[in-house]
One Martini backbone bead per residue (centre of mass of N, CA, C, O) as a GRO file, in nm:
protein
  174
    1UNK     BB    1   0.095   0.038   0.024
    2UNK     BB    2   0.058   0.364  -0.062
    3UNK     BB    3   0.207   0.702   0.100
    4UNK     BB    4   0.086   1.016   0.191
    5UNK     BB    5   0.224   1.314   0.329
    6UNK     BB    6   0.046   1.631   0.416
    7UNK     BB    7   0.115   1.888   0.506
    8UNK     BB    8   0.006   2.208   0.649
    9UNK     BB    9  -0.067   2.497   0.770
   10UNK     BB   10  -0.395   2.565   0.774
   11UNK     BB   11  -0.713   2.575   0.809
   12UNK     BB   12  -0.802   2.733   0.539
   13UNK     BB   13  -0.654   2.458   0.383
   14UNK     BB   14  -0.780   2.226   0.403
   15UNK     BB   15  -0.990   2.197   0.214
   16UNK     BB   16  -0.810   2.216  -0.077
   17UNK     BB   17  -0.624   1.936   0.032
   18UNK     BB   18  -0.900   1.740   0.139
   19UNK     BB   19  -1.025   1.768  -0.182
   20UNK     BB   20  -0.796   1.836  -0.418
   21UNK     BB   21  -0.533   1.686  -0.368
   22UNK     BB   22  -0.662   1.406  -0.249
   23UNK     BB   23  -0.786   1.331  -0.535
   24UNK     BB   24  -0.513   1.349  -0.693
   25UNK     BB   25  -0.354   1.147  -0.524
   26UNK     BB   26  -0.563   0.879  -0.532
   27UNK     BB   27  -0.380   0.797  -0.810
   28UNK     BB   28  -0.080   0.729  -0.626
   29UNK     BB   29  -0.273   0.663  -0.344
   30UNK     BB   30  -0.415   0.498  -0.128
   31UNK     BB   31  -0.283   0.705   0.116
   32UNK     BB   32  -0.386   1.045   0.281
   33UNK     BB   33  -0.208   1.260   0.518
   34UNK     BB   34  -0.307   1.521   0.655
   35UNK     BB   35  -0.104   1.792   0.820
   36UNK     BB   36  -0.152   2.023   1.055
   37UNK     BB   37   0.117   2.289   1.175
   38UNK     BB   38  -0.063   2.434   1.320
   39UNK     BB   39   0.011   2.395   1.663
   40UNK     BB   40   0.248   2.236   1.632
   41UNK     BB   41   0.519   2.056   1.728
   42UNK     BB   42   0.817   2.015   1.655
   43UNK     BB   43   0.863   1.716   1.728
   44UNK     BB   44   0.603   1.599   1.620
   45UNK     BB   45   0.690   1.634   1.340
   46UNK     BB   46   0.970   1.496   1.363
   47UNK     BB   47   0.818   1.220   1.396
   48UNK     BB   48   0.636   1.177   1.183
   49UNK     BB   49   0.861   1.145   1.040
   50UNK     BB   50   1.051   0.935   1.086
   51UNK     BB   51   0.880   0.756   1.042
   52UNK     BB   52   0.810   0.747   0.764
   53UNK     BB   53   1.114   0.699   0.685
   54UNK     BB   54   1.116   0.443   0.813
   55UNK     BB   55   0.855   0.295   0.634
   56UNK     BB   56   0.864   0.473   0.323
   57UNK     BB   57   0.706   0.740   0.325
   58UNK     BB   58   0.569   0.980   0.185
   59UNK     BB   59   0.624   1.317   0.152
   60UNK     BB   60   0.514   1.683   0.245
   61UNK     BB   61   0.568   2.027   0.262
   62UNK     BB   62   0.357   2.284   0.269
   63UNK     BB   63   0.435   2.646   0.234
   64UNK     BB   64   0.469   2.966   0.265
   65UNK     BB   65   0.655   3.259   0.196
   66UNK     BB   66   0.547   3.515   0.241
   67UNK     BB   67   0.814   3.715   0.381
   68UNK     BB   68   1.010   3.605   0.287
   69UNK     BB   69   1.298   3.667   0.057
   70UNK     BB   70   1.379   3.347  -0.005
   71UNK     BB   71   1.374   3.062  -0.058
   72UNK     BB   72   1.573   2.963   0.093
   73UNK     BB   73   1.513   3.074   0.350
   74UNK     BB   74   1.258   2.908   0.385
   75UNK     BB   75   1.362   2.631   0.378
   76UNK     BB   76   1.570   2.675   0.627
   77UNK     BB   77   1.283   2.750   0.852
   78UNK     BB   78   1.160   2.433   0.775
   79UNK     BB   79   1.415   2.281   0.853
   80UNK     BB   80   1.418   2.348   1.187
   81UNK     BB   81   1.103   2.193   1.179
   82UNK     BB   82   1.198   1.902   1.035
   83UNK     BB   83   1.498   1.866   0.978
   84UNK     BB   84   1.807   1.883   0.809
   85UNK     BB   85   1.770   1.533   0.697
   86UNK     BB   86   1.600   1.654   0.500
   87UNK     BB   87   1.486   1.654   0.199
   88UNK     BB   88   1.406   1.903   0.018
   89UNK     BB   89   1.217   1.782  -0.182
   90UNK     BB   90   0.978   1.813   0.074
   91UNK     BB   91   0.974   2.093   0.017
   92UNK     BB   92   0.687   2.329  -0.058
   93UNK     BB   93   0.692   2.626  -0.213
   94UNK     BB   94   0.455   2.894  -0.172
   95UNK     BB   95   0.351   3.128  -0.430
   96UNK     BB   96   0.297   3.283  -0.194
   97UNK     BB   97   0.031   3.168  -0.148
   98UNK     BB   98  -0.245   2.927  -0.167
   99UNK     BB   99  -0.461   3.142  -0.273
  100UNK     BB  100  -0.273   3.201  -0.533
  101UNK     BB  101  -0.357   2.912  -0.671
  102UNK     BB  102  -0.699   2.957  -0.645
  103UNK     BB  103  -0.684   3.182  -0.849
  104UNK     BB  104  -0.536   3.075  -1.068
  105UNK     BB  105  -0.796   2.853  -1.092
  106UNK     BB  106  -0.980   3.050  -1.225
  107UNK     BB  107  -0.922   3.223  -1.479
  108UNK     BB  108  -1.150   3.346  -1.711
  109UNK     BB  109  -1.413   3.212  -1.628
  110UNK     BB  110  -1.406   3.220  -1.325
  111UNK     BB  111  -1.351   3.545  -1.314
  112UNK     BB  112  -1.644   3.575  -1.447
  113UNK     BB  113  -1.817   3.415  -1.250
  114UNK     BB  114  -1.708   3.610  -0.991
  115UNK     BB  115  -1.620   3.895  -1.040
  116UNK     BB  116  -1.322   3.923  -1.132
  117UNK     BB  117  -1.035   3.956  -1.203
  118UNK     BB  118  -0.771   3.922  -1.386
  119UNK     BB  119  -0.489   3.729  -1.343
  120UNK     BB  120  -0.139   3.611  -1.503
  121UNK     BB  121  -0.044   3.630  -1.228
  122UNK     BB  122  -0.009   3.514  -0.870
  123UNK     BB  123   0.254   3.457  -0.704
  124UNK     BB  124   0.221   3.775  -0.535
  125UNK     BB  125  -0.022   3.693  -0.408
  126UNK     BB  126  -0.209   3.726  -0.124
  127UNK     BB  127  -0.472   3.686   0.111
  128UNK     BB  128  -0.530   3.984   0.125
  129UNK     BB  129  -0.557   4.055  -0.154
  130UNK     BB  130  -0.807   3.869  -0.220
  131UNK     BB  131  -0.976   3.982  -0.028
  132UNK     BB  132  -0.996   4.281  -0.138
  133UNK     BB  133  -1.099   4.224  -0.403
  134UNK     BB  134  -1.354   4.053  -0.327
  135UNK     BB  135  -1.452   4.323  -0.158
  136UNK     BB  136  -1.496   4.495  -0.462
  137UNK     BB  137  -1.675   4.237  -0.541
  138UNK     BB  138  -1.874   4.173  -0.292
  139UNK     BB  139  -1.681   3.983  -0.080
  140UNK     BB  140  -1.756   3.983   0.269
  141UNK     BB  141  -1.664   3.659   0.276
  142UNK     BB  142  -1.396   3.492   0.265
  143UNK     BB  143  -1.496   3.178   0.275
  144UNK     BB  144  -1.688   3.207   0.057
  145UNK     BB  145  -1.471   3.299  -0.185
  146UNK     BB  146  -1.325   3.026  -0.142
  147UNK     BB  147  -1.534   2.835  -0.213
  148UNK     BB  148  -1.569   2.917  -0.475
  149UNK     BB  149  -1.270   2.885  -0.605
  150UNK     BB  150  -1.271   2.584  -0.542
  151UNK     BB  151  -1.507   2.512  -0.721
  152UNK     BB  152  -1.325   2.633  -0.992
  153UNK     BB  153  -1.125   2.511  -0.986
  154UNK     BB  154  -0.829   2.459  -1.238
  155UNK     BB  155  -0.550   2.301  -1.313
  156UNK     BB  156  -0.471   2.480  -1.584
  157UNK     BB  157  -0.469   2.733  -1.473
  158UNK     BB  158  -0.291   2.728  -1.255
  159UNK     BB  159  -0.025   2.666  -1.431
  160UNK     BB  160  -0.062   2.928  -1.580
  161UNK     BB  161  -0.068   3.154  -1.349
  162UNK     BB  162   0.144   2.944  -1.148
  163UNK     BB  163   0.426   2.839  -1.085
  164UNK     BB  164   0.460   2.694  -0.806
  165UNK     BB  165   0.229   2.490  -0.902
  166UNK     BB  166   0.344   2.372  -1.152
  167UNK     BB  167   0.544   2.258  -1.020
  168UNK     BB  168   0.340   2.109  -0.818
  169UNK     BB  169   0.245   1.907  -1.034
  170UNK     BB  170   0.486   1.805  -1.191
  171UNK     BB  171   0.601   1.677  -0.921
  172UNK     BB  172   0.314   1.515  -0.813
  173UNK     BB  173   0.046   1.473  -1.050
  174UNK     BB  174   0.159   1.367  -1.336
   0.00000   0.00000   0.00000
């Protein structure tokens, strides 16, 4: 049986990972483990990880890249909380944030339907400015947006529109 864990930053991340990429890993995997980061203590992680590793599971650790000045400084600052003697490439740095994939994936009809502007790189935008762009374009209610955001994501588009996705998409999706 096939095994792979998936760690994630926050709560609002959950539907997103637990509904969109878990029903996508299940073409590679018989067992998908999410598991939420915020919370959680360092210990914790490195256990997690260490049996993964014993037992020969494949992980991901995904990661919005925030405020860090560059991938590197943020690998490094999440290599501290999950142990250095992890392989790199089980660390995905989204650029910039989780919700800049969603709004990504929303593409050109997305963007028709749901009354929002068209972003042709989406990479740098943050979920402070996607919930900004919402409320002017009428959502009052960030959950709100994000649930339709969800319902519209299109794998296609987030490839388009979104670096940092299409990367993660080539690399553990296709």
């Amino acid at each position: 049986m096939s095994e792979i864990i998936i760690f994630y930053e926050g709560g609002s991340d959950k539907k997103f990972i637990e509904i969109f990429l878990s029903e996508h890993f299940k073409k590679k995997y018989d067992k998908i483990s999410p598991f939420k980061t915020v919370g959680m203590k360092k210990e914790e992680r490195k256990g997690i990880i260490r049996r993964a590793n014993d037992r020969g599971i494949e992980y991901i650790y995904l990661t919005d890249l925030d405020e860090s000045p560059c991938l590197v400084d943020k690998r490094s600052s999440v290599s501290k909380y999950i142990g250095r003697d992890n392989p790199e490439d089980k660390i995905v740095i989204v650029c910039n944030e989780l919700e800049s994939w969603l709004y990504a994936g929303l593409g050109k009809e997305g963007c028709m339907k749901l009354n929002l502007p068209l972003h042709e790189k989406t990479d740098s935008l943050s979920k402070e400015e996607i919930h900004g762009i919402g409320k002017k374009c009428g959502y009052n209610s960030w959950a709100i947006l994000k649930n339709h955001m969800i319902n519209e994501f299109k794998i296609k588009n987030a490839i388009r529109h979104n670096d940092s996705f299409e990367y993660f998409y080539r690399k553990y999706l296709s």
